[in-house]
C-alpha positions in Angstrom: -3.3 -22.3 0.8 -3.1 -19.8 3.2 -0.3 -18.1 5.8 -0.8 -16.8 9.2 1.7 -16.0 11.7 1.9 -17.7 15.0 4.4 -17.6 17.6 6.3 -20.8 19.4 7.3 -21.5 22.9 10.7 -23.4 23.2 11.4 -24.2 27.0 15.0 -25.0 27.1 16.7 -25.4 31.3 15.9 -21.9 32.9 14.9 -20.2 29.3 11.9 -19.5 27.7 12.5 -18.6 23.7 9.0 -17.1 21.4 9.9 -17.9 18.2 8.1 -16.2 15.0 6.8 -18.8 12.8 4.0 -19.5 9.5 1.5 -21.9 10.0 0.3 -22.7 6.9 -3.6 -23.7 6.3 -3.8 -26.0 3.3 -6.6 -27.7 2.3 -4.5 -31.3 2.2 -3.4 -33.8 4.9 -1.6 -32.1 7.9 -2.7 -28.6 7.9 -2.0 -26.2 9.7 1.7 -27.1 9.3 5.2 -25.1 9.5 7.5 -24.9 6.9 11.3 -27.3 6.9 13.1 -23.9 7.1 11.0 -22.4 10.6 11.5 -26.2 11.7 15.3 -25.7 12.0 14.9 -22.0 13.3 12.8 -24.1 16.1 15.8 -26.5 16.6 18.7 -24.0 16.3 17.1 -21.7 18.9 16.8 -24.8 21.3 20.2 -25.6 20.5 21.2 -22.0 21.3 19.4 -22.0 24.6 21.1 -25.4 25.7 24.4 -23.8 24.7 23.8 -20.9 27.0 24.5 -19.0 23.8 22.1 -16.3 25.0 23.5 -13.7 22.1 22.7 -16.6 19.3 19.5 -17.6 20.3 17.9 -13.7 20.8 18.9 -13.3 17.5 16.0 -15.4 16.2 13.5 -15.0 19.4 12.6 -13.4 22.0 14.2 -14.5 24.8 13.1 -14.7 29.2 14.2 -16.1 31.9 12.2 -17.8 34.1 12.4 -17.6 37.6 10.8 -20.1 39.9 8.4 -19.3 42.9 8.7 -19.9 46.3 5.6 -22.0 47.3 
């Protein structure tokens, strides 16, 4: 079993959140997976972002804005 890093993109509204997560490569069933406790980091940054809890959610990601173009 190994560990690599690997970073997430949670699109929440106007708000973009890289999250840093472990994929782990095992040589079993659903590999590469992510562990139950980056799982919930995933969820409470999403919840953060559709808070608008800005301050909660750049605590555990990197946080952007996104700002649509005009076509």
């Amino acid at each position: 079993m190994s560990v690599r890093h690997h970073k997430k993109l949670v699109h929440e509204g106007k708000y973009l959140a890289e999250v840093d997560v472990e994929l782990i490569d095992a040589d079993t069933g659903w590999a590469p997976y992510i562990s139950l406790d980056d799982a919930y980091k995933l969820d409470d940054v999403r919840d953060a972002l559709r808070r608008g809890d800005i301050k909660a959610a750049s605590n555990m990601a990197k946080i952007f804005i996104l700002t649509p173009l005009a076509a």
